[in-house]
Every structure is written in structure tokens, then in C-alpha cells.
Residue frames relative to the residue before (quaternion, step in Angstrom):
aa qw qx qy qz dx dy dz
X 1.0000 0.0000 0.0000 0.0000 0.00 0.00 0.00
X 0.4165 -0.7498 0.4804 0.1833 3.63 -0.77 0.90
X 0.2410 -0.8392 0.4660 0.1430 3.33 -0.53 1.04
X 0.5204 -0.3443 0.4539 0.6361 4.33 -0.66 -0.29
X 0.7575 0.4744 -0.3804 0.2376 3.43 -0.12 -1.09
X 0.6554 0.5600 -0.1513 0.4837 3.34 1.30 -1.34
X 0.3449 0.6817 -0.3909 0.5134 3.64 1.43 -0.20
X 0.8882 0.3643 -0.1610 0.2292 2.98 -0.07 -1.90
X 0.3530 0.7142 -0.5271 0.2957 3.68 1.72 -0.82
X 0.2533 -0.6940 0.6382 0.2165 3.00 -1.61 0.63
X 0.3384 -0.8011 0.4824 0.1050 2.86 -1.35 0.99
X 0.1005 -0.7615 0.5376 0.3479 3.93 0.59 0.85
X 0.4684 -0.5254 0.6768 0.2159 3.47 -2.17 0.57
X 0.6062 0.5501 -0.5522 0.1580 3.52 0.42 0.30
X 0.7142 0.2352 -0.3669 0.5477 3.74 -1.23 0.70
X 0.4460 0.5482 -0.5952 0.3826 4.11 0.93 0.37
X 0.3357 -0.7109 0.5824 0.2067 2.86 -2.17 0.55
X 0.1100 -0.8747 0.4700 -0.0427 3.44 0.02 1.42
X 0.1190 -0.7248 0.6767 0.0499 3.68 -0.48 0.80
X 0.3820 -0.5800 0.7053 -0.1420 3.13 -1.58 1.50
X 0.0422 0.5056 -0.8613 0.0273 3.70 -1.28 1.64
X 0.8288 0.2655 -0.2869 0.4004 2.88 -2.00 0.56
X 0.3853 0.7868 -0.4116 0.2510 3.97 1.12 0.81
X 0.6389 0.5335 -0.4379 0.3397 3.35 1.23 -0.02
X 0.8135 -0.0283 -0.1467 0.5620 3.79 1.04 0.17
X 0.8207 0.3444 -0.3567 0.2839 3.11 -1.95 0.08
X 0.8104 0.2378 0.2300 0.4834 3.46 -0.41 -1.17
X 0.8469 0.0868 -0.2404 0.4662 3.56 0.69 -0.76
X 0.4775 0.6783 -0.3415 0.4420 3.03 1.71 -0.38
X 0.8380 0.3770 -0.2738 0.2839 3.79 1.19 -0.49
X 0.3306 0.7291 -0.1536 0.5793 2.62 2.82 0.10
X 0.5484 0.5309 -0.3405 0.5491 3.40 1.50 -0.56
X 0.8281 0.3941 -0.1672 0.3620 3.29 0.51 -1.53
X 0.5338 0.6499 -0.3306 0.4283 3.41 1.43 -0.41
X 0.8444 0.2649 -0.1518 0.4401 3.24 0.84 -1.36
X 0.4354 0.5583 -0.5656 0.4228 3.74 1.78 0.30
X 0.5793 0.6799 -0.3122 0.3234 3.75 1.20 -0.71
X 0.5308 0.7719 -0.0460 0.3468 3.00 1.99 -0.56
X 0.0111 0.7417 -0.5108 -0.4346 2.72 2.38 -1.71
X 0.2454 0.6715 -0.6102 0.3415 4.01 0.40 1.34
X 0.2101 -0.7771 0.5019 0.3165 3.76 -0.26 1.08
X 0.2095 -0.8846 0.4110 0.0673 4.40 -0.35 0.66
X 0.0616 -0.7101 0.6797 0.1734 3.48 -1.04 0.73
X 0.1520 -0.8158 0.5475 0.1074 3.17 -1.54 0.98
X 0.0192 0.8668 -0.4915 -0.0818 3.28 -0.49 1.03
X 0.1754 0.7017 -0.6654 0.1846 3.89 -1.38 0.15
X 0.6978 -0.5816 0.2784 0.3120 3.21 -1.21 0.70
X 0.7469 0.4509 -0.1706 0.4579 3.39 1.02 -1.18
X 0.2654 -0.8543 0.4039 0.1910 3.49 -0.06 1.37
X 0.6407 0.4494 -0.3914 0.4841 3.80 0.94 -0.82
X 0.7193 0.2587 -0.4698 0.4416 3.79 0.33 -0.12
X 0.2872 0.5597 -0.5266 0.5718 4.18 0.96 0.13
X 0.7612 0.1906 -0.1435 0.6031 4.25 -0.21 -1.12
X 0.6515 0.3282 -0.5242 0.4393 3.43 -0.16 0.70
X 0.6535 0.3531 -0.4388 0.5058 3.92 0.68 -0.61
X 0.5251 0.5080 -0.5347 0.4247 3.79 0.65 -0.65
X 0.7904 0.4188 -0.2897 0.3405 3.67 0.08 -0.85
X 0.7800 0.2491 -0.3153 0.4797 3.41 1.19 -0.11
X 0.1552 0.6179 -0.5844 0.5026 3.58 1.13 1.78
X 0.5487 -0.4113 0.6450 0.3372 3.36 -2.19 0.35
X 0.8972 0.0002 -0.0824 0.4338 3.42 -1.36 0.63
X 0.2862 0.8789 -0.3648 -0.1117 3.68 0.60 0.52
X 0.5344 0.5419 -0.5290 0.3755 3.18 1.17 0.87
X 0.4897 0.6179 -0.5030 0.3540 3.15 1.01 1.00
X 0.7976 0.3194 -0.1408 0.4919 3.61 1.60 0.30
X 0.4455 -0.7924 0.4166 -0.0041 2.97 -0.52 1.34
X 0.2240 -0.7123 0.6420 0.1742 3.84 -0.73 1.37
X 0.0074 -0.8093 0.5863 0.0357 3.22 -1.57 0.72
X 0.3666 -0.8521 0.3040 0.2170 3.30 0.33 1.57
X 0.1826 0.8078 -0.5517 0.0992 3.69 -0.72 1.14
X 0.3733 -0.6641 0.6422 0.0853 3.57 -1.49 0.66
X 0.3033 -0.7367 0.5552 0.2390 3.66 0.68 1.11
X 0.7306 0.3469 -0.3919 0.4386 4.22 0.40 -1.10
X 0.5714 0.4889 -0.4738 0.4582 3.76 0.43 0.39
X 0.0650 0.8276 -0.5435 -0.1248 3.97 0.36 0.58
X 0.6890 0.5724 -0.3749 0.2388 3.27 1.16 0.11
X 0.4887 0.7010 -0.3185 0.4103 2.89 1.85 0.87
X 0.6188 0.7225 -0.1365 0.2764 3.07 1.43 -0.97
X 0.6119 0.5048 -0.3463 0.5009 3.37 1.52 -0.25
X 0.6471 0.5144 -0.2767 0.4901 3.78 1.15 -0.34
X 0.4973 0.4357 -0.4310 0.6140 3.66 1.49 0.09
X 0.6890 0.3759 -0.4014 0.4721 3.63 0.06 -0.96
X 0.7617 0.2754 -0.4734 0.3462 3.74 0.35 -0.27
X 0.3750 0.5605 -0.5299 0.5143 3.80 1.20 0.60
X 0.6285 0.6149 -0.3514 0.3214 3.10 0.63 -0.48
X 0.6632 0.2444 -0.1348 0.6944 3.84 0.81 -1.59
X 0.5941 0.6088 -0.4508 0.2705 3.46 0.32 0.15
X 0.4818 0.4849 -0.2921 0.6689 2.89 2.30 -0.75
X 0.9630 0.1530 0.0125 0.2213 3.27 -0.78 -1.54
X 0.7507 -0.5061 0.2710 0.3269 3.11 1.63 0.16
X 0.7311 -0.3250 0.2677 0.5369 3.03 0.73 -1.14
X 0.4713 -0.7266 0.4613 0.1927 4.15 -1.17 0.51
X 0.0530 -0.7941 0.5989 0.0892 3.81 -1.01 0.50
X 0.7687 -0.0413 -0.0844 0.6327 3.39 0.73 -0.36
X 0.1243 -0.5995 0.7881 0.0636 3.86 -1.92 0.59
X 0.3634 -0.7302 0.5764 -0.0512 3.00 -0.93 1.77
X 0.1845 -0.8309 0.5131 0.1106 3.74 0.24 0.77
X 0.1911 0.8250 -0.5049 0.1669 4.12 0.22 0.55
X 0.4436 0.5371 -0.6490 0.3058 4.16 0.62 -0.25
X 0.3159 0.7635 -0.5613 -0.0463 3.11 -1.38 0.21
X 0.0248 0.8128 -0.5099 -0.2806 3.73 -0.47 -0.05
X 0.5139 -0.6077 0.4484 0.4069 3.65 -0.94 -0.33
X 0.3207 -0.7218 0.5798 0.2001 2.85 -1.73 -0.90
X 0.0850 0.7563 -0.6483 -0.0211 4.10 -0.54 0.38
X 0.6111 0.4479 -0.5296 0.3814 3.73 -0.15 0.98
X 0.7825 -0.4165 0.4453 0.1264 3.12 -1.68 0.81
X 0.7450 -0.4778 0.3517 0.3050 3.70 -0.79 0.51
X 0.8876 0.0529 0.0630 0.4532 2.52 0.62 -2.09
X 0.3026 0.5671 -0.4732 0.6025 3.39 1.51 1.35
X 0.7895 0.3968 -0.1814 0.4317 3.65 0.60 -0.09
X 0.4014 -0.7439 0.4572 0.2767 3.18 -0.94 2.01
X 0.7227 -0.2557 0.4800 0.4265 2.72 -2.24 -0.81
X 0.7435 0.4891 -0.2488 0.3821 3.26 0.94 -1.25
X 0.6561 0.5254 -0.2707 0.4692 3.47 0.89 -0.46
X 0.4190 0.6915 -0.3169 0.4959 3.53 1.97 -0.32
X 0.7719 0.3081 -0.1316 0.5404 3.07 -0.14 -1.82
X 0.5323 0.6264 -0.3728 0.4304 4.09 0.74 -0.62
X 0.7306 0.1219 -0.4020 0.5383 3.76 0.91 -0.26
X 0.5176 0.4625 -0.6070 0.3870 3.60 0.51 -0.76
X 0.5610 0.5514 -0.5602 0.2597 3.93 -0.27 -0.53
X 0.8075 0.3956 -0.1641 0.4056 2.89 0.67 -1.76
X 0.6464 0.5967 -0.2748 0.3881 3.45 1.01 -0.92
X 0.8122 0.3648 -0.1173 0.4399 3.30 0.70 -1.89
X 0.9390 0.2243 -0.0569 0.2542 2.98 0.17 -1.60
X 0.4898 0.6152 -0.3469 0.5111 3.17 2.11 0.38
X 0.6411 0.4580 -0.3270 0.5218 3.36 1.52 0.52
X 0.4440 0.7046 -0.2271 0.5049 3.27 1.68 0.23
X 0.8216 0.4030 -0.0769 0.3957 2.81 0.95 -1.60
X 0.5700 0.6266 -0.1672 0.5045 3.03 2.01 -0.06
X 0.3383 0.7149 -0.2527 0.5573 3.19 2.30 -0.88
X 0.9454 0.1750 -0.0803 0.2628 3.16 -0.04 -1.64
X 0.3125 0.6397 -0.4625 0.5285 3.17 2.01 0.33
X 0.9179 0.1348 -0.0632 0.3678 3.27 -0.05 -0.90
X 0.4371 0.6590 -0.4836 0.3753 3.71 1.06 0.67
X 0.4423 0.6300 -0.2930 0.5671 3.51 1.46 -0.43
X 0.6401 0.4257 -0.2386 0.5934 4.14 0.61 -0.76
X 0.6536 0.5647 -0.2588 0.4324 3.99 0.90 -0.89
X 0.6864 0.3959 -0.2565 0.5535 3.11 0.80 -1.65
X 0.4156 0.5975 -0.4852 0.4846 4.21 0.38 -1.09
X 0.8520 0.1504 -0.0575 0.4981 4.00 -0.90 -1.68
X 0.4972 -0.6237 0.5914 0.1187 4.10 0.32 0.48
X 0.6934 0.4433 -0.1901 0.5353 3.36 1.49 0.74
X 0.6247 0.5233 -0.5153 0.2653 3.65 -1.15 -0.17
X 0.2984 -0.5633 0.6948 0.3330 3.95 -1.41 0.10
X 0.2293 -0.5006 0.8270 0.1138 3.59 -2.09 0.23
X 0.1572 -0.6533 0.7285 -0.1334 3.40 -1.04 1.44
X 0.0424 -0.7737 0.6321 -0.0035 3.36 -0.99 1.24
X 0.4612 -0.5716 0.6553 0.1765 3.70 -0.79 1.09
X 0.2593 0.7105 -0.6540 0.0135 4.25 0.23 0.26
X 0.3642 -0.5430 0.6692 0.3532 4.00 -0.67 -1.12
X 0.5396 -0.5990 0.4072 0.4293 3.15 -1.41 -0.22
X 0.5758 0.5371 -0.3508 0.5068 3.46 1.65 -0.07
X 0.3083 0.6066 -0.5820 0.4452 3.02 1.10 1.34
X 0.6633 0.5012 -0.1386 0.5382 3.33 1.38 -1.13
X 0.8860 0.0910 0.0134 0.4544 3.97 1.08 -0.64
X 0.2162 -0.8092 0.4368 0.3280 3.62 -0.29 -0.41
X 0.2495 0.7863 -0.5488 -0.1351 3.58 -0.92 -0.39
X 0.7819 -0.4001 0.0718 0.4726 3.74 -1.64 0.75
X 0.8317 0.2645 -0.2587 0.4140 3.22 -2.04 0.94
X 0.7326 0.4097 -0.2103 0.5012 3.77 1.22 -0.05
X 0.1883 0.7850 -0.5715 0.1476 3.63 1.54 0.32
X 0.8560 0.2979 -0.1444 0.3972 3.45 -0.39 -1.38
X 0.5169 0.4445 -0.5042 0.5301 4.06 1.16 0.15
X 0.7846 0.2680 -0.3867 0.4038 3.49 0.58 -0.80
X 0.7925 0.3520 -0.4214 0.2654 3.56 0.16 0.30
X 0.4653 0.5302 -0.5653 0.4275 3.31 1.37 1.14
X 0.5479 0.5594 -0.3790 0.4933 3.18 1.43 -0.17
X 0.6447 0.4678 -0.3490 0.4938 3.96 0.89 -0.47
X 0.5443 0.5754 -0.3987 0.4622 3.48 1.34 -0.44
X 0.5522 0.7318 -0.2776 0.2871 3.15 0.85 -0.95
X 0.5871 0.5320 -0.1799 0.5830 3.18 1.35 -2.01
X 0.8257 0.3109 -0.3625 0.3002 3.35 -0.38 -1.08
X 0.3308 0.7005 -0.4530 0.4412 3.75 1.40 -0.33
X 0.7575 0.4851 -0.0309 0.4358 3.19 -0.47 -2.20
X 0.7843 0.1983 -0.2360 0.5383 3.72 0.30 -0.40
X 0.2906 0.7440 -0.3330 0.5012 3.59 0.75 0.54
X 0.8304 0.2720 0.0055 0.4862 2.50 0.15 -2.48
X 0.4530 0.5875 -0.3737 0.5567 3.97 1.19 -0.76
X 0.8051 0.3343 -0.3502 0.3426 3.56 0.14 -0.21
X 0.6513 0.4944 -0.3462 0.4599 3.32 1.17 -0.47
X 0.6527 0.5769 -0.2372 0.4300 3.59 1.58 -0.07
X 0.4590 0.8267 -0.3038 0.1165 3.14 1.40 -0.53
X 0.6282 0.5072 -0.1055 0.5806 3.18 2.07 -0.83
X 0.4741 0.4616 -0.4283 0.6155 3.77 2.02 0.73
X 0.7727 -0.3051 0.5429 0.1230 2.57 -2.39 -0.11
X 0.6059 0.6328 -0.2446 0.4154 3.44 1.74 -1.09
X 0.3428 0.7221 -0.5938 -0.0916 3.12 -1.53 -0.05
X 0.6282 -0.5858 0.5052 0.0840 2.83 -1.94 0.31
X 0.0374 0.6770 -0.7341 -0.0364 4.05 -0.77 1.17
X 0.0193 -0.7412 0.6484 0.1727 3.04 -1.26 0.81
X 0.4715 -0.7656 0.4137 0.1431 3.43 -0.97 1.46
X 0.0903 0.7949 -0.5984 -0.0437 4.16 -0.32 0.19
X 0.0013 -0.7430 0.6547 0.1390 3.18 -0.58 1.02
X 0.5392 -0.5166 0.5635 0.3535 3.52 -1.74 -0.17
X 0.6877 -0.4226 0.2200 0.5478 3.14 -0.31 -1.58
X 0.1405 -0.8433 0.5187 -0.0083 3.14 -0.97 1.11
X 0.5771 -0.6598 0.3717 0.3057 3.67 -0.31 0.98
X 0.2607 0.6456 -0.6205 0.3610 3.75 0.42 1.13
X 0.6734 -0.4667 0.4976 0.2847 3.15 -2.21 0.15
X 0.4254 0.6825 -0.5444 0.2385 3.88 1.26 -0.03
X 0.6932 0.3752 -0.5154 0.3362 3.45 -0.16 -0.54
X 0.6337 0.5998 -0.2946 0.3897 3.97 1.10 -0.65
X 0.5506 0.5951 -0.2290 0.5388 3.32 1.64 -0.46
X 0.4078 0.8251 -0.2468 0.3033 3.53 0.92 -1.66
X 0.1976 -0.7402 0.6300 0.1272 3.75 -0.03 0.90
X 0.5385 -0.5979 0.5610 0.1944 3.27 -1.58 0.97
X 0.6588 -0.3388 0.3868 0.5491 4.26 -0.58 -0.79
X 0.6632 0.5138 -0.1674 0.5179 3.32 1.19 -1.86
X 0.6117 -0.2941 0.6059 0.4150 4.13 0.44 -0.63
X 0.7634 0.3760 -0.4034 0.3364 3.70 -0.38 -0.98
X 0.6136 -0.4087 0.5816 0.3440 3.86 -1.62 0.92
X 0.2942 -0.5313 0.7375 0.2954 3.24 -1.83 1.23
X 0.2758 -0.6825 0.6536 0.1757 3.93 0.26 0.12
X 0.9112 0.0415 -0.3832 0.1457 3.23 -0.24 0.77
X 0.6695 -0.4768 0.2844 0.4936 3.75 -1.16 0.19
X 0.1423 -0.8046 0.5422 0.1958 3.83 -0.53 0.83
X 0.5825 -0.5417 0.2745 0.5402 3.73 -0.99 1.29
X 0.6241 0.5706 -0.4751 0.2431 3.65 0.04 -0.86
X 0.6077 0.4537 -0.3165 0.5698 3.91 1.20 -1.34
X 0.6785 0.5120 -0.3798 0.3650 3.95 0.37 -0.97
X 0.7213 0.3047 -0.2200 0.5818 3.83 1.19 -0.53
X 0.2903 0.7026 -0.5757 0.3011 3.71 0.77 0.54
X 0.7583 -0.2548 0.4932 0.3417 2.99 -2.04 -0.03
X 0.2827 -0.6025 0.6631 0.3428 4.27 -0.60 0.69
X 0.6792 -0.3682 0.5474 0.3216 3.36 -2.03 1.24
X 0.7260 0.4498 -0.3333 0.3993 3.97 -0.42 -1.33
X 0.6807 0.4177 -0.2747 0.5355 4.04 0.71 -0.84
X 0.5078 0.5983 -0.3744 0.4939 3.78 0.99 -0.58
X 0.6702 0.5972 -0.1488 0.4148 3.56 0.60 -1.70
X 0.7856 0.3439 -0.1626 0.4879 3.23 0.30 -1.24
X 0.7564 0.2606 -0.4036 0.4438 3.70 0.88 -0.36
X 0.4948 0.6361 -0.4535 0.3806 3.58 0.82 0.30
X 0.6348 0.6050 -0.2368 0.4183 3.36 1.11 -1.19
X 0.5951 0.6076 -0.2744 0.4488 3.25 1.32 -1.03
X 0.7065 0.4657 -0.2176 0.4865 3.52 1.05 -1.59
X 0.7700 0.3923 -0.3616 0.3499 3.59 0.76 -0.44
X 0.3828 0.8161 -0.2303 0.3667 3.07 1.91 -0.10
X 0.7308 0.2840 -0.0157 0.6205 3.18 2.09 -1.32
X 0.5588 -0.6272 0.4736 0.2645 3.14 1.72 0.92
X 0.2878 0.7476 -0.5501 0.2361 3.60 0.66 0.57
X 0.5598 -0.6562 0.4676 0.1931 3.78 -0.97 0.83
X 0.7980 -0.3759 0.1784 0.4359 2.70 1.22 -0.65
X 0.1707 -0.7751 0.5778 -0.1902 3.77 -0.58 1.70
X 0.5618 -0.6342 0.5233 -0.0918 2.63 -1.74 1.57
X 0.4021 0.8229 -0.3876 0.1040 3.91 0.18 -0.01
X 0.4660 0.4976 -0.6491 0.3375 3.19 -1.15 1.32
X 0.8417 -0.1964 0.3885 0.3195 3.30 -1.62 -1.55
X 0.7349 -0.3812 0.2649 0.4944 3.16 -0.69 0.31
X 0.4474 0.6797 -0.4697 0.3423 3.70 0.97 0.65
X 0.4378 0.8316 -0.1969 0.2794 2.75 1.72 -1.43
X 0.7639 0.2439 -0.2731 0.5314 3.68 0.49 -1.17
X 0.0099 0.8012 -0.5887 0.1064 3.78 0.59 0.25
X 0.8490 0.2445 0.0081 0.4683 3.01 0.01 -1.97
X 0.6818 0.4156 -0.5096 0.3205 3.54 0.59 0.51
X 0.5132 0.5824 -0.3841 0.5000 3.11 2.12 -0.45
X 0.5101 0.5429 -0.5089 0.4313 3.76 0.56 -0.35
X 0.7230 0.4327 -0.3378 0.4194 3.78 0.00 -1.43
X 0.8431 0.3577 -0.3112 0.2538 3.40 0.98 -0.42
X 0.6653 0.1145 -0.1396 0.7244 3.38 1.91 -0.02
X 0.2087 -0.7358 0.6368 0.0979 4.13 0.41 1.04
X 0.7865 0.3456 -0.3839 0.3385 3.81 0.16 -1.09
X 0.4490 0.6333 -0.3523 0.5227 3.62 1.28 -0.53
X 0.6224 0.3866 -0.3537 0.5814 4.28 0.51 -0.84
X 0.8485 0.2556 -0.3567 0.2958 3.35 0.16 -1.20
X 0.5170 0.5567 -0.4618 0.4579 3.84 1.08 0.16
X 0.7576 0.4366 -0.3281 0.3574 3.69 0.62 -0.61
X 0.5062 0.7080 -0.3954 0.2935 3.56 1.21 -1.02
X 0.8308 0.4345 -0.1584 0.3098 3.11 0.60 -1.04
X 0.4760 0.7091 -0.1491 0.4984 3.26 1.93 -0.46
X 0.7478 0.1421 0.0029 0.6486 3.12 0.78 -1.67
X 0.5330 0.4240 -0.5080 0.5273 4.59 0.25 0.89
X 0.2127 -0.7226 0.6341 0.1747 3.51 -0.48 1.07
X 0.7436 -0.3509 0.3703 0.4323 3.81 -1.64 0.21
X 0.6944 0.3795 -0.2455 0.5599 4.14 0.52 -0.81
């Protein structure tokens, strides 16, 4: 039986095999480099191979890690990477869960298609990886699931409806699954950043599909990717359940649980339109 205390052991990531979705920028791209810094042996996957072979090359030892081009919304791809995977190294300890895109549009500025277009990418292309590779976990009585969530995993506010509830989808997944494990070797960090100085808000699908294309002040004054990295690594390091990280955004969700009607009067007040 796992105790608080036993939670907290740290677990170092060096000589783990840790596959990375979403590795060719932001967030996983500094998770790559954090934990190659580690002497962690990495696969990096994401759609765009030359930036996938550029972060590999700007890791510690990077011919010790291996890009493997994937499209998380294609799940019928995903079992033929994981077997590139043990085919390389043998075997898995940790799946970093990171695709994600965003979102800046309004409810009712926003298709169906542009709905189901992030949950794909967001929700259920991180599933489908779950269940590729939770089989391999259960087998060795071992491995961690990292989840890339946000703190609008934990809340919502304007122009982010459908990012934050593939990201709440996320939670209720992931805890679920944490329970049916509880009597394994497995576990589960779920990550929430705030804001963190990445290209998401430039990514970020409009209602219509089209890129907000650009960096909004809030992402341009964020928390630097590299300082993100290093305190996440730490938290998954101790197998933490779960961790908060950024700016003063951070206590969000403990101030909700303690005054919700207070969050749900301010959100809107203090989130500008971008």
C-alpha cells in the first residue's frame, strides 16, 4: 500500500526510457532537453520531423535518442511507433503525454469541426497512447504516465471553452485510470502549467480553424520554457499526483475550492478577449 511518504521518493530519470509526444517545441521540446540532461535515454515524437532532429541534436548525448515521427490524431499509427520503440530499447518507463494545441475563440465563433479538431488532438490522442502502451506497464509492474494538463484542466475562462475541457477530460481520464492501478507499480503525474512562454497562444486555432498567429503579452511575459522544465522534472521525479506550475496563476485552483463564486466573478474581469 502506498503511503504520502512513499509518494514523495524521488525517482531519478536517469538511464529511463521516456518517450515524448509533442517534442519538437515548447514544453516538450524543453522536457526533452531537461531530462536528456538527466542522462534519460529519449524518443521524440511529433509530426514535424526536421524540428523532432533538431531538438534531438540540441540534447546531451543525442545519439542516444531516437525521433519517431507521429500525428497523435492518426491512432492507427501508434502501435508501430511503440513497436520502434522496444524494438530499439527494449522496453518503456515513462510516456510523457504533451500534444496539444490551444484555442482563442469564443463559444459561439467556434465550429463543430474545430471542436472535435482539438479534443482529437488534445484528448483522445493522449488516450490512445495510454492504451498502446499501458499493456507494456502492466506486463513489467512498472512505468510513470505524465500528463501535459494546464491549469484549465482545473478551471475555465473566456475564448478557452473547448481547450479547457479537453484538458478537464483529461483529469477525469487519468484519475480513473490511477485508480484502477493503485495495487501496480504504475503511476500517474499530472502536469498543469499556467503560463509558460511557448508558441501556444500563436498556434491557438481561431472558431474558423485559422492560427491566432501571434505571441499574446501574457505568453511573452510567462515563466521561460527552460525554468518550466526543470521544475516539472523535479515533480515527476517524486512521482507527484499532481503539480501546479507557473505565476501567480498557479493557486487558481486552490483559490476556486476555496471561494468558486469569487473565481467565477473575477475570471471574467481580470482574462482580457486575446
Amino acid at each position: 500500500m502506498h503511503t504520502e511518504t512513499s509518494i514523495l521518493i524521488s525517482m531519478s530519470t536517469q538511464g529511463k526510457n521516456i518517450w515524448i509526444s509533442g517534442a519538437s517545441s515548447g514544453i516538450g521540446a524543453a522536457l526533452a532537453i531537461e531530462l536528456a540532461s538527466r542522462e534519460a535515454n529519449l524518443i521524440l515524437s511529433a509530426r514535424r520531423v526536421d524540428r523532432l532532429e533538431e531538438v534531438r541534436a540540441r540534447c546531451a548525448r543525442p545519439d542516444d535518442h531516437i525521433s519517431i515521427p507521429l500525428d497523435v490524431t492518426h491512432p492507427e499509427t501508434h502501435e508501430a511507433a511503440f513497436r520502434k520503440i522496444l524494438e530499439r530499447f527494449g522496453r518503456l518507463d515513462m510516456l510523457v503525454l504533451n500534444s496539444g494545441i490551444g484555442q482563442r475563440s469564443a463559444i459561439s465563433e467556434t465550429t463543430n469541426e474545430i471542436e472535435r479538431r482539438i479534443m482529437e488532438v488534445n484528448y483522445f490522442g493522449s488516450t490512445s497512447l495510454t492504451r498502446i502502451v499501458l499493456p507494456h506497464f502492466i506486463e513489467q509492474n512498472s512505468g510513470q504516465f505524465v500528463v501535459i494538463s494546464s491549469i484549465m484542466g482545473k478551471l475555465s475562462t473566456p475564448r478557452r471553452a473547448t481547450y479547457a475541457a479537453s484538458k478537464h477530460a483529461l483529469h477525469g481520464y487519468f484519475e480513473g485510470l490511477r485508480a484502477e492501478l493503485h495495487n501496480t507499480g504504475i503511476s500517474i503525474s499530472m502536469v498543469c502549467p499556467g503560463y509558460v512562454h511557448t508558441e501556444i497562444s500563436i498556434h491557438s486555432l481561431e472558431g474558423s480553424g485559422v492560427p491566432f498567429g501571434e505571441m499574446d503579452d501574457v505568453h511573452q511575459n510567462a515563466m521561460r520554457v527552460d525554468l518550466f522544465a526543470r521544475k516539472a522534472v523535479r515533480q515527476i521525479e517524486k512521482k507527484k499526483p499532481i503539480c501546479y506550475i507557473g505565476g501567480p496563476e498557479r493557486f487558481a485552483p486552490y483559490l476556486e475550492r476555496i471561494s468558486p463564486s469569487f473565481v467565477r466573478f473575477a475570471l471574467p474581469r481580470l482574462v482580457t478577449r486575446d
